[in-house]
Biotite code that builds the C-alpha atoms (Angstrom):
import biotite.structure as struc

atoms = struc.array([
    struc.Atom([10.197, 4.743, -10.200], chain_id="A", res_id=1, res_name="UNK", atom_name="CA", element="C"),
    struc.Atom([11.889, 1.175, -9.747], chain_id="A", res_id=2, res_name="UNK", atom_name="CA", element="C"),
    struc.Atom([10.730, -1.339, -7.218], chain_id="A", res_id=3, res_name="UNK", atom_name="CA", element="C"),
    struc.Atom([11.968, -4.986, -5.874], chain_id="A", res_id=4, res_name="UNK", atom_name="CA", element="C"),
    struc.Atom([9.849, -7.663, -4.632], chain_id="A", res_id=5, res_name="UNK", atom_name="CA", element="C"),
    struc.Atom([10.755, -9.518, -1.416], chain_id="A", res_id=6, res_name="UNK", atom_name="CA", element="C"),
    struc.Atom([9.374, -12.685, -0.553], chain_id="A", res_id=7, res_name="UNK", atom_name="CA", element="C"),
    struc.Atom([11.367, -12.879, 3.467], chain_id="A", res_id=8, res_name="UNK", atom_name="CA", element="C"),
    struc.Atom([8.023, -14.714, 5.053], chain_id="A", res_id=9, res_name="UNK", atom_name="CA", element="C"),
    struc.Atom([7.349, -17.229, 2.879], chain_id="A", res_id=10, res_name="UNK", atom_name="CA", element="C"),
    struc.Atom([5.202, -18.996, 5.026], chain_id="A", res_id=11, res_name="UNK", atom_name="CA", element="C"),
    struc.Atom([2.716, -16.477, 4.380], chain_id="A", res_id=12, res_name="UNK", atom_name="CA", element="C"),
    struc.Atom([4.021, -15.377, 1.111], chain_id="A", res_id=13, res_name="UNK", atom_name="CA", element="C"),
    struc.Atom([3.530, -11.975, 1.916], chain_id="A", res_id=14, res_name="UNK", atom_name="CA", element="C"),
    struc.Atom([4.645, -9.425, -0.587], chain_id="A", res_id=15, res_name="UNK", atom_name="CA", element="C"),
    struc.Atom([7.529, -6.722, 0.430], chain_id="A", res_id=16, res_name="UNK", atom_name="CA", element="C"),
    struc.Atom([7.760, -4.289, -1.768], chain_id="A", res_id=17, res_name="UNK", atom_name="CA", element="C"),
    struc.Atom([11.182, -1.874, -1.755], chain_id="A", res_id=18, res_name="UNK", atom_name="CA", element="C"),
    struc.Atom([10.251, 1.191, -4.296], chain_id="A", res_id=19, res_name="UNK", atom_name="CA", element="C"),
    struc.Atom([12.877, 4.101, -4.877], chain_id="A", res_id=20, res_name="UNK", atom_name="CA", element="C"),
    struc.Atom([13.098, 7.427, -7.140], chain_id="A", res_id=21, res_name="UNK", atom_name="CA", element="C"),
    struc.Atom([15.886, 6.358, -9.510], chain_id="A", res_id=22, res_name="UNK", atom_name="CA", element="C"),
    struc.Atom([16.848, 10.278, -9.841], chain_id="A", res_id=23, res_name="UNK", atom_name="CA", element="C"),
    struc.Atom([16.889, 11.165, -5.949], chain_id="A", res_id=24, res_name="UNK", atom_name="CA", element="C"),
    struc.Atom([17.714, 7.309, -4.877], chain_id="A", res_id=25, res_name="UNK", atom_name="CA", element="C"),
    struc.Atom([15.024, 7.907, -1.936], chain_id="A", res_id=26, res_name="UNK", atom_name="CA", element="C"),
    struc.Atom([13.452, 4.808, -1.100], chain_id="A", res_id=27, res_name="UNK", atom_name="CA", element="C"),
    struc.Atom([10.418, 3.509, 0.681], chain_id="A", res_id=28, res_name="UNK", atom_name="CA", element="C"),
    struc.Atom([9.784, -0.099, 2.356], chain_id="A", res_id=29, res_name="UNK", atom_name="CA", element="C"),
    struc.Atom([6.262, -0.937, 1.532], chain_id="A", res_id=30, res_name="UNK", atom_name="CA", element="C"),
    struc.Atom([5.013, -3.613, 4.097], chain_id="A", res_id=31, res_name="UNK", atom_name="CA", element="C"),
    struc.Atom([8.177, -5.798, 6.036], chain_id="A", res_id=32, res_name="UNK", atom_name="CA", element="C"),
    struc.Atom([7.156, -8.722, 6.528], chain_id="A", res_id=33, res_name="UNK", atom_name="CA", element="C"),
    struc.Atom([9.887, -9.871, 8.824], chain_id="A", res_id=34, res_name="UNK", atom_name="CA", element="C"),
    struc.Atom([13.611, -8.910, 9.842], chain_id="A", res_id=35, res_name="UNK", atom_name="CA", element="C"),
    struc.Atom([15.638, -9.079, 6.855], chain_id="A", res_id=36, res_name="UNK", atom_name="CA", element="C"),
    struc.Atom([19.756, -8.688, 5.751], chain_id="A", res_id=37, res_name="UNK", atom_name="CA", element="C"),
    struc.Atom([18.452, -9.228, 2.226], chain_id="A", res_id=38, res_name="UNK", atom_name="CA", element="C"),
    struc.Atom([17.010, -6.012, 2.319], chain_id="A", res_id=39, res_name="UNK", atom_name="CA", element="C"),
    struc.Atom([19.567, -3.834, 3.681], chain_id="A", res_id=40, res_name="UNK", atom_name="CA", element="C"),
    struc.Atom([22.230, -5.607, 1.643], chain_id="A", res_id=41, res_name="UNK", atom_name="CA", element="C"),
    struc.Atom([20.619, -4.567, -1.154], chain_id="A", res_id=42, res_name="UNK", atom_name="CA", element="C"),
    struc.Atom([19.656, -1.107, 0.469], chain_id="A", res_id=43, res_name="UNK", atom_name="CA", element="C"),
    struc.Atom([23.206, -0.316, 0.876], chain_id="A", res_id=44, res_name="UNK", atom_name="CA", element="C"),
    struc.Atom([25.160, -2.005, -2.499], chain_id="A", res_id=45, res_name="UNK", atom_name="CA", element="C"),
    struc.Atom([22.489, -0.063, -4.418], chain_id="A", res_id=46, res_name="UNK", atom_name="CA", element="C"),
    struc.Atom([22.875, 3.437, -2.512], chain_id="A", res_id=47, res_name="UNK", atom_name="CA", element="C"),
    struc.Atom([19.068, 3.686, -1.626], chain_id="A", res_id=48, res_name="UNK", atom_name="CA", element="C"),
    struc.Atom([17.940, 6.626, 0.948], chain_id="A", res_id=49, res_name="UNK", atom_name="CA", element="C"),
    struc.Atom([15.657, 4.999, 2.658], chain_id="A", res_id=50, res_name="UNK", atom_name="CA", element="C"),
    struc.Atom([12.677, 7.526, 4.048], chain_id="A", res_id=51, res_name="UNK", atom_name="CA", element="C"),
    struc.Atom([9.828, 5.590, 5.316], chain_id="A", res_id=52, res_name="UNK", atom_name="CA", element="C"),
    struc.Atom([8.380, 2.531, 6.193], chain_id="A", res_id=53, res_name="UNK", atom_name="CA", element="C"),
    struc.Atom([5.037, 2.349, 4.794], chain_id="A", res_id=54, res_name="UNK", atom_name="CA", element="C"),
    struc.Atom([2.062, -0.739, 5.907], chain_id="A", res_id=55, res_name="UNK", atom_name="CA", element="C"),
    struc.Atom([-0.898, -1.075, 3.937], chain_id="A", res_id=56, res_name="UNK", atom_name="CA", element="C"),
    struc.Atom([-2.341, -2.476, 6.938], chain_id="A", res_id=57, res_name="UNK", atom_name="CA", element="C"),
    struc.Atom([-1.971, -3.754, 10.290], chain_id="A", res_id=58, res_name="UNK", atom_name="CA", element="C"),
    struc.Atom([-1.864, -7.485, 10.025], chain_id="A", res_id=59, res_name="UNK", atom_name="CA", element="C"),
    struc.Atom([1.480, -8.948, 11.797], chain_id="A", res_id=60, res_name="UNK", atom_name="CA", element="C"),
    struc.Atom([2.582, -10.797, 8.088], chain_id="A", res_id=61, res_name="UNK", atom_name="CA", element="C"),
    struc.Atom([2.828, -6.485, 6.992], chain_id="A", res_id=62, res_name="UNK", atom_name="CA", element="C"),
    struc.Atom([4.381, -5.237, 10.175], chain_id="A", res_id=63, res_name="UNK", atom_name="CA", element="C"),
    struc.Atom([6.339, -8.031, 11.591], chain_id="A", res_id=64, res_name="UNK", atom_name="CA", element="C"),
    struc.Atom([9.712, -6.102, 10.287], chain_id="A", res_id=65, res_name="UNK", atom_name="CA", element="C"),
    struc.Atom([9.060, -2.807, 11.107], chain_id="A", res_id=66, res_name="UNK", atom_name="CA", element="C"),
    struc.Atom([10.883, -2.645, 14.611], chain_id="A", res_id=67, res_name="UNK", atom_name="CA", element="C"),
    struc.Atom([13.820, -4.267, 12.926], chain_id="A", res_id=68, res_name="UNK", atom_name="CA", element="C"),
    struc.Atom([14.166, -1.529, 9.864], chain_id="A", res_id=69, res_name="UNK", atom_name="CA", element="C"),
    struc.Atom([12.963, 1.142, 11.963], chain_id="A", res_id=70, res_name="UNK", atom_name="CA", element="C"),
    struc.Atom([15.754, 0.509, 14.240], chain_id="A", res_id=71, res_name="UNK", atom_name="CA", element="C"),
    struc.Atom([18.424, -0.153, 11.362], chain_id="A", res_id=72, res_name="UNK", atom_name="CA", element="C"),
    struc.Atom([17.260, 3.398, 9.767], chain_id="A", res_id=73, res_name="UNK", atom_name="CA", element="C"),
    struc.Atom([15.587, 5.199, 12.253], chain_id="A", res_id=74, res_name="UNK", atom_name="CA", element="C"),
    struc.Atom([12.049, 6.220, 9.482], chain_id="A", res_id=75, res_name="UNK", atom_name="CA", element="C"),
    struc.Atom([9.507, 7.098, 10.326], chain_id="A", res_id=76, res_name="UNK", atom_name="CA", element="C"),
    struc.Atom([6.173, 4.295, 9.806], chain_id="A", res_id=77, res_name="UNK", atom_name="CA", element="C"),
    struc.Atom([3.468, 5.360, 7.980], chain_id="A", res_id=78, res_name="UNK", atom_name="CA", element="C"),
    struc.Atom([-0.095, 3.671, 8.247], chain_id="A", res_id=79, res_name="UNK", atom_name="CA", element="C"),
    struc.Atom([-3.596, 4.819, 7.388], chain_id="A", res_id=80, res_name="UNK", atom_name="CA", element="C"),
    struc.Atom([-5.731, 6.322, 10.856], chain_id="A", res_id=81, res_name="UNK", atom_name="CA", element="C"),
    struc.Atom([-8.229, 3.552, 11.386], chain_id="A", res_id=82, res_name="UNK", atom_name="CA", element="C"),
    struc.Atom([-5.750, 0.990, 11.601], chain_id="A", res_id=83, res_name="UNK", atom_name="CA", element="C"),
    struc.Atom([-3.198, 2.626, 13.459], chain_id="A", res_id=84, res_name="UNK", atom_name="CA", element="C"),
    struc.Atom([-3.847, 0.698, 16.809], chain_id="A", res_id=85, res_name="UNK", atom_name="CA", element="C"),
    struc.Atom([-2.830, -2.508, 15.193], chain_id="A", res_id=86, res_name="UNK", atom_name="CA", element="C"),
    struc.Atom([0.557, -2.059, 15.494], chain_id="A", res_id=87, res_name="UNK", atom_name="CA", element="C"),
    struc.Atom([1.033, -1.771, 19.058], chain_id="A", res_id=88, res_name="UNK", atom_name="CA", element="C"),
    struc.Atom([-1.871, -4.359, 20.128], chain_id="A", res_id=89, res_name="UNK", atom_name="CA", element="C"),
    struc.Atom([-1.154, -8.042, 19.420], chain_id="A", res_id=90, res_name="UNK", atom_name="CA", element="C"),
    struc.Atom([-4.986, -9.391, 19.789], chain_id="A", res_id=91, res_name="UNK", atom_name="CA", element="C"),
    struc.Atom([-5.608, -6.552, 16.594], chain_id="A", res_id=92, res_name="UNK", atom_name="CA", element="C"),
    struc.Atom([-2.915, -7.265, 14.637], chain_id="A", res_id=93, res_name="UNK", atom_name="CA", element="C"),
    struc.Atom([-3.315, -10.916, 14.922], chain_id="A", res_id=94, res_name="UNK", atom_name="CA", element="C"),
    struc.Atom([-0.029, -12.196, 16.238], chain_id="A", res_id=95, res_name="UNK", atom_name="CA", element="C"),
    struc.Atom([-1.275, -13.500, 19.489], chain_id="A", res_id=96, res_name="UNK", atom_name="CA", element="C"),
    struc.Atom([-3.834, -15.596, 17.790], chain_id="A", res_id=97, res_name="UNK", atom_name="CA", element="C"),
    struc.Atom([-0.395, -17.156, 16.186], chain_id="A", res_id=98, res_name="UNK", atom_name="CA", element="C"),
    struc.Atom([1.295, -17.488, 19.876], chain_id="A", res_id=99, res_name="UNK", atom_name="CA", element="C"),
    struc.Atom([3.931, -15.147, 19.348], chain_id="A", res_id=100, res_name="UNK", atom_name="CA", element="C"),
    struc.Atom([3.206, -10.895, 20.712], chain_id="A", res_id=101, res_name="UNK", atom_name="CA", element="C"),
    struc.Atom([4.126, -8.640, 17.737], chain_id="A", res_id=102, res_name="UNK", atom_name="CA", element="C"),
    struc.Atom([4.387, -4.767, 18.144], chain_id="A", res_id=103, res_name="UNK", atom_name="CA", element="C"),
    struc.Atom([6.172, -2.623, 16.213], chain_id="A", res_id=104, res_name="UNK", atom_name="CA", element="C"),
    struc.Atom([6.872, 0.894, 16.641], chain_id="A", res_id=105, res_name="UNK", atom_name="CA", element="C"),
    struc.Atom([3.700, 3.442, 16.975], chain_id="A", res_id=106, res_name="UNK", atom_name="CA", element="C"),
    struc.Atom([2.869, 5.308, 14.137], chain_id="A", res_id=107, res_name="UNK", atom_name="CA", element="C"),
    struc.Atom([4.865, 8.550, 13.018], chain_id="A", res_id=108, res_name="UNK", atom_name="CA", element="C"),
    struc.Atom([2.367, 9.675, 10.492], chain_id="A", res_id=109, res_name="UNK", atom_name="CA", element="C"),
    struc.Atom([-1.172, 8.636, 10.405], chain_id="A", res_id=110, res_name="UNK", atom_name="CA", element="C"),
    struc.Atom([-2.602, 8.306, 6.643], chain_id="A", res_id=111, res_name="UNK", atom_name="CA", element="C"),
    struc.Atom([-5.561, 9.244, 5.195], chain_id="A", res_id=112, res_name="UNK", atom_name="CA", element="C"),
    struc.Atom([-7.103, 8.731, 2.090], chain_id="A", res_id=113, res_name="UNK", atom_name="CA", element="C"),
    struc.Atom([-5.804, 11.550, -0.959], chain_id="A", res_id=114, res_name="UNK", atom_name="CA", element="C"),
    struc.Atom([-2.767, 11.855, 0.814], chain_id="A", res_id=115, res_name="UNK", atom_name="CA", element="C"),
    struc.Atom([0.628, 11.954, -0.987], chain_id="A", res_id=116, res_name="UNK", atom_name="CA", element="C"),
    struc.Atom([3.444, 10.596, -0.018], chain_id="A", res_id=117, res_name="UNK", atom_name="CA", element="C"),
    struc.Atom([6.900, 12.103, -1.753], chain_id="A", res_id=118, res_name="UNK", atom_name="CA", element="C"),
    struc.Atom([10.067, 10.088, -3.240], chain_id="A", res_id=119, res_name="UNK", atom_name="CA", element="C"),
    struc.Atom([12.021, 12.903, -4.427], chain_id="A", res_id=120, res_name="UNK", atom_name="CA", element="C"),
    struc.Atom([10.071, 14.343, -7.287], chain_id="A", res_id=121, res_name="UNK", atom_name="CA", element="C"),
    struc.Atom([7.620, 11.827, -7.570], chain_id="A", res_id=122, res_name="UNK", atom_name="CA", element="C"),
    struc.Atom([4.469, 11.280, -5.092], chain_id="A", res_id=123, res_name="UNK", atom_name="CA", element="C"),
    struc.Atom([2.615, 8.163, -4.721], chain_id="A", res_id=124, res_name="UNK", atom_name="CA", element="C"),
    struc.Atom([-1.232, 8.988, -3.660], chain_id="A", res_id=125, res_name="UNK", atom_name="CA", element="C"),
    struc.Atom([-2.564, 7.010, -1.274], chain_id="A", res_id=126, res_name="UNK", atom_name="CA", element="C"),
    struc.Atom([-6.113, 5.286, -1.510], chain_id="A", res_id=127, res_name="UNK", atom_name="CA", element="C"),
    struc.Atom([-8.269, 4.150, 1.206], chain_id="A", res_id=128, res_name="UNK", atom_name="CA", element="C"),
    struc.Atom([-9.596, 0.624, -0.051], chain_id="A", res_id=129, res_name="UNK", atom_name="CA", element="C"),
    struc.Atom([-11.650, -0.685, 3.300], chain_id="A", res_id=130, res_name="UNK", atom_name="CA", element="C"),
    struc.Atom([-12.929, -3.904, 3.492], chain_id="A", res_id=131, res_name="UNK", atom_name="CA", element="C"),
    struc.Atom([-10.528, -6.581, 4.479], chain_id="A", res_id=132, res_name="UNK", atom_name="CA", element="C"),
    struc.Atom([-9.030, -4.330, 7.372], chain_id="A", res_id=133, res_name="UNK", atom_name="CA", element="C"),
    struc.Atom([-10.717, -0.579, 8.374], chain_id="A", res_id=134, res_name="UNK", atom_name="CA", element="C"),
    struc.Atom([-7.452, 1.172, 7.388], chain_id="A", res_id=135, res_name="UNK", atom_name="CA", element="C"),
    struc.Atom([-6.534, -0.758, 4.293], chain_id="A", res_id=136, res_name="UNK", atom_name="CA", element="C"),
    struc.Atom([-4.899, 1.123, 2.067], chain_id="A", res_id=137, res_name="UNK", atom_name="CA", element="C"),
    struc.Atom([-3.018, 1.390, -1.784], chain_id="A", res_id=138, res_name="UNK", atom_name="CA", element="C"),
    struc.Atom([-0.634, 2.990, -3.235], chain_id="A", res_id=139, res_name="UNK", atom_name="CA", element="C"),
    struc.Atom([-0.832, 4.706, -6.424], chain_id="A", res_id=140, res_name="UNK", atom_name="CA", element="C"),
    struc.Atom([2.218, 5.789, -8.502], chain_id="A", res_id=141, res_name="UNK", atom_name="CA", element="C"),
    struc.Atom([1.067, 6.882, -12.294], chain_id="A", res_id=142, res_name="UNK", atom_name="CA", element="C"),
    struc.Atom([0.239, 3.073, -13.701], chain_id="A", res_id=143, res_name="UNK", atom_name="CA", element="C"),
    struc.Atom([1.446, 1.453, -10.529], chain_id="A", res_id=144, res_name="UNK", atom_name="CA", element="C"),
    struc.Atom([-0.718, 0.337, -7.634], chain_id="A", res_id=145, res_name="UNK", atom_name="CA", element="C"),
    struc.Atom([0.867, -1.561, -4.594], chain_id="A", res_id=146, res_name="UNK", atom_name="CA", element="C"),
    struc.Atom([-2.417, -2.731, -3.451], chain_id="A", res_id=147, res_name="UNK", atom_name="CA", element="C"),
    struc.Atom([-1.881, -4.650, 0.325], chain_id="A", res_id=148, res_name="UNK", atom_name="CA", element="C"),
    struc.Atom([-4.472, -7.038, 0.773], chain_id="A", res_id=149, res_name="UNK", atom_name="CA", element="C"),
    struc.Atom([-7.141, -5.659, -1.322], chain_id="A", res_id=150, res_name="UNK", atom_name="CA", element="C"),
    struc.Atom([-6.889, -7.289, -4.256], chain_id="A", res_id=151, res_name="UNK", atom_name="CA", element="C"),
    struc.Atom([-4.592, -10.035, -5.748], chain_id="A", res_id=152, res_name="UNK", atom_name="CA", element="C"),
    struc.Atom([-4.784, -12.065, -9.180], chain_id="A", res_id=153, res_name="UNK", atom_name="CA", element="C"),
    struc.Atom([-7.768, -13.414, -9.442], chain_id="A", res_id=154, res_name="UNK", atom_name="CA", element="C"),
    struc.Atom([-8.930, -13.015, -5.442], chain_id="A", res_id=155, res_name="UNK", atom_name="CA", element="C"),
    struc.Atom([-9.640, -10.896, -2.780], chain_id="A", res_id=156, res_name="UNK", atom_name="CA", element="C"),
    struc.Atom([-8.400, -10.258, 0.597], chain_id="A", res_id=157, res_name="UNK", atom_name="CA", element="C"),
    struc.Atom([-10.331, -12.245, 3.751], chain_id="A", res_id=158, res_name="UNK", atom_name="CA", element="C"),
    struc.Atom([-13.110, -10.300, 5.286], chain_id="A", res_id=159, res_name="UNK", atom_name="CA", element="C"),
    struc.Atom([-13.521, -12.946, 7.867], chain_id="A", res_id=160, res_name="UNK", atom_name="CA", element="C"),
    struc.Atom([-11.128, -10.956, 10.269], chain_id="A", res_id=161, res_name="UNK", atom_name="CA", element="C"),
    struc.Atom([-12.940, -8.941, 13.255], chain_id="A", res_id=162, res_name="UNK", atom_name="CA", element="C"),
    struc.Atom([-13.029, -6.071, 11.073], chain_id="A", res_id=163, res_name="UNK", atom_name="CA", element="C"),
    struc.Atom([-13.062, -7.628, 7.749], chain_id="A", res_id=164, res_name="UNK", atom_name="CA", element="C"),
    struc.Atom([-16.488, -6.812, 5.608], chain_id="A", res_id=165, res_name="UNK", atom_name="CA", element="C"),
    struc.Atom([-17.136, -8.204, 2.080], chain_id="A", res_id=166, res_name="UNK", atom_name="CA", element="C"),
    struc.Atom([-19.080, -5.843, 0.749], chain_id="A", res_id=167, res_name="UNK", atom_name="CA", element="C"),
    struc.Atom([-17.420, -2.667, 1.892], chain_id="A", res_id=168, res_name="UNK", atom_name="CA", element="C"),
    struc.Atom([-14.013, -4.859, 0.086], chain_id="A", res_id=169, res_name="UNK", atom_name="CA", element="C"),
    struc.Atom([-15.928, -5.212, -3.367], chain_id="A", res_id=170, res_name="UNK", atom_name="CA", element="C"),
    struc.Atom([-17.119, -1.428, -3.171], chain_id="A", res_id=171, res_name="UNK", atom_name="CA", element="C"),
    struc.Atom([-13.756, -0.129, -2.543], chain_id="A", res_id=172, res_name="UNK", atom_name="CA", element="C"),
    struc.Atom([-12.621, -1.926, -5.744], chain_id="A", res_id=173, res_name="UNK", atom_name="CA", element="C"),
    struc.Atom([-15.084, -1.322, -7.678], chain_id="A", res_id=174, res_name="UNK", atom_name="CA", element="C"),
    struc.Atom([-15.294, 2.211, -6.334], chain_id="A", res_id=175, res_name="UNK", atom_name="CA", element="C"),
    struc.Atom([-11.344, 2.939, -6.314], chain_id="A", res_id=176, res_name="UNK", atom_name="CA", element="C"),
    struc.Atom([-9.344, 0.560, -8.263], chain_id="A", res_id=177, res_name="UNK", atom_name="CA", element="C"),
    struc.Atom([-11.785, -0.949, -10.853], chain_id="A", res_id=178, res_name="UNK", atom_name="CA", element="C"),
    struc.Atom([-11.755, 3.037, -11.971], chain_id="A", res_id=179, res_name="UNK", atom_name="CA", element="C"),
    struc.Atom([-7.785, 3.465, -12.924], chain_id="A", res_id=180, res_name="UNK", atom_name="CA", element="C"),
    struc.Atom([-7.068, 2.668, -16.064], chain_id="A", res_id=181, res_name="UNK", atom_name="CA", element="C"),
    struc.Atom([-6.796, -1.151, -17.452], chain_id="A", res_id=182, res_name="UNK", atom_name="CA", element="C"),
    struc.Atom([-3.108, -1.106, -17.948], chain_id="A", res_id=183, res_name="UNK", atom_name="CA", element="C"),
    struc.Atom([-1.975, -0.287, -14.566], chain_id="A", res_id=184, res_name="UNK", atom_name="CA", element="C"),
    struc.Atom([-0.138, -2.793, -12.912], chain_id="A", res_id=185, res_name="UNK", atom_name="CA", element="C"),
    struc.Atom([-1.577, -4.417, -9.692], chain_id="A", res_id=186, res_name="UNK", atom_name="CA", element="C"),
    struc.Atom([1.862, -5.286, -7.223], chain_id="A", res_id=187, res_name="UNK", atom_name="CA", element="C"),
    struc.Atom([-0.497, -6.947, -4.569], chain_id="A", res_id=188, res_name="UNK", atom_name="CA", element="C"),
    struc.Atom([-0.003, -8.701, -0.479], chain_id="A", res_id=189, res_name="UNK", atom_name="CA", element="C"),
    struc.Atom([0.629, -12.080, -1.817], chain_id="A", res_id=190, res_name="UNK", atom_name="CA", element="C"),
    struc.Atom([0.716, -13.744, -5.267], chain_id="A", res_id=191, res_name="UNK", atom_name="CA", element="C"),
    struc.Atom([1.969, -12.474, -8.525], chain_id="A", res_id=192, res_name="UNK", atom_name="CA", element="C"),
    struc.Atom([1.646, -9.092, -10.776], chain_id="A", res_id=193, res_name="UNK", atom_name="CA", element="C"),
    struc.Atom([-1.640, -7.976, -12.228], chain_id="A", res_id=194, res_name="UNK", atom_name="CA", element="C"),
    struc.Atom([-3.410, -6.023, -14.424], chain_id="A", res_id=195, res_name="UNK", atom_name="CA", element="C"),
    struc.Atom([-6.293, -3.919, -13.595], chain_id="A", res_id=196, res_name="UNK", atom_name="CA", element="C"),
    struc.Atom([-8.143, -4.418, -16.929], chain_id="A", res_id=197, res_name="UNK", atom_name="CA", element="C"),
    struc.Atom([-7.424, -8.579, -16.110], chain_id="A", res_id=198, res_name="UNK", atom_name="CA", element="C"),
    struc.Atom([-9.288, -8.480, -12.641], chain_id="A", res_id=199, res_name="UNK", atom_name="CA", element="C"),
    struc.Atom([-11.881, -6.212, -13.782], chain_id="A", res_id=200, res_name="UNK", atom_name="CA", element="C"),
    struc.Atom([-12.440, -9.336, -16.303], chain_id="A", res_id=201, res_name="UNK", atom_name="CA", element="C"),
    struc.Atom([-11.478, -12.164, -14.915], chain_id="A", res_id=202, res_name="UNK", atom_name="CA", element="C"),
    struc.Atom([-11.567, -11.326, -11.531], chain_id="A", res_id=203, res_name="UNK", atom_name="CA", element="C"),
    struc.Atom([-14.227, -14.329, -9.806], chain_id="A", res_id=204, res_name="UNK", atom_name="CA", element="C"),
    struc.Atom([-15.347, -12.156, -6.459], chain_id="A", res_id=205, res_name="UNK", atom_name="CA", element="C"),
    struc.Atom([-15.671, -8.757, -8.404], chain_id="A", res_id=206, res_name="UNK", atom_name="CA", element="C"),
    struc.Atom([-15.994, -8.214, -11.703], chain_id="A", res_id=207, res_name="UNK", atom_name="CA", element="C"),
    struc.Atom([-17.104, -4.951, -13.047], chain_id="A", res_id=208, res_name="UNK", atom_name="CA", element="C"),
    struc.Atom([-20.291, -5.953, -14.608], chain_id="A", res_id=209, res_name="UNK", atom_name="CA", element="C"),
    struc.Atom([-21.585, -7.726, -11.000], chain_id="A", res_id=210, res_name="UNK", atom_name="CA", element="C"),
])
């Protein structure tokens, strides 16, 4: 599995992850930030099928680009159940608040936690981590974990969005991430890289021994 990192709103630094099957070339978009000919530049010089458009949860800084690619490739978007209505309504997704109307494209396939989700051979599972939205969601690809806005490098997502809670957020790490091994990398929302095994440490909100 190969992946890029896109950084195309970087007033919100938001992480946009672009993760292929080197063998089958099939390609996912992991959270668009925004409109981008970065993207399909390097979708098209590298070959890349792309098969889905995939949010790990509604906020408009993960779904502001998915009218734009979904009209450029015609995929289908893929976001968990529970947070489903926050693409088409800008008061849930939080553009309005920002004075600009967001909606993207309704759902074609409505997650739910132990789901799989194929690039050619290879499957990524996908893990429902509640807590900073109802429908938050990972990914999970052997030792890789794209993990939204759950957890980043020494933080946590905000819980003080309508249906933000902190301690549902710690329990789904604890309960679901804080569990895969220590080596598996952490490719979060915003900031850098981490470990699991660092967080699980280091990590200031939850640490496994709280």
């Amino acid at each position: 599995m190969d992946l890029k990192r896109f950084n195309i709103l970087p007033e919100f630094g938001t992480n946009t992850y672009l993760v292929w099957d080197k063998d089958s070339r099939e390609a996912l978009l992991i959270d668009p930030a925004a409109a981008s000919e970065d993207i399909i530049n390097y979708v098209n010089t590298n070959s890349l099928n792309m098969t889905a458009i995939v949010n790990t949860h509604g906020h408009v800084d993960h779904i502001g680009g998915n009218k734009y690619f979904h009209d450029k490739w015609d995929v289908p978007i893929y976001i968990h159940s529970a947070d489903a209505i926050k693409l088409i309504d800008p008061r849930q997704n939080l553009s309005s608040y920002m004075g600009e109307e967001i909606i993207s494209p309704a759902a074609d396939r409505l997650l739910e936690s132990g789901d799989r989700i194929r690039l050619g051979k290879k499957e990524l599972e996908v893990i429902h981590t509640p807590g900073h939205t109802a429908g938050g969601i990972c990914l999970l690809y052997d030792f890789l974990l794209f993990a939204g806005d759950t957890l980043f490098k020494g933080s946590i997502g905000r819980t003080d969005f309508p249906d933000g809670d902190f301690e549902l957020l710690k329990h789904s790490i604890k309960t679901k991430i804080y569990v895969l091994a220590d080596m598996t990398m952490v490719f979060p929302g915003h900031m850098e890289e981490t470990r699991v095994g660092i967080e699980k440490r280091e990590n200031p909100f939850v640490r496994a021994d709280q």
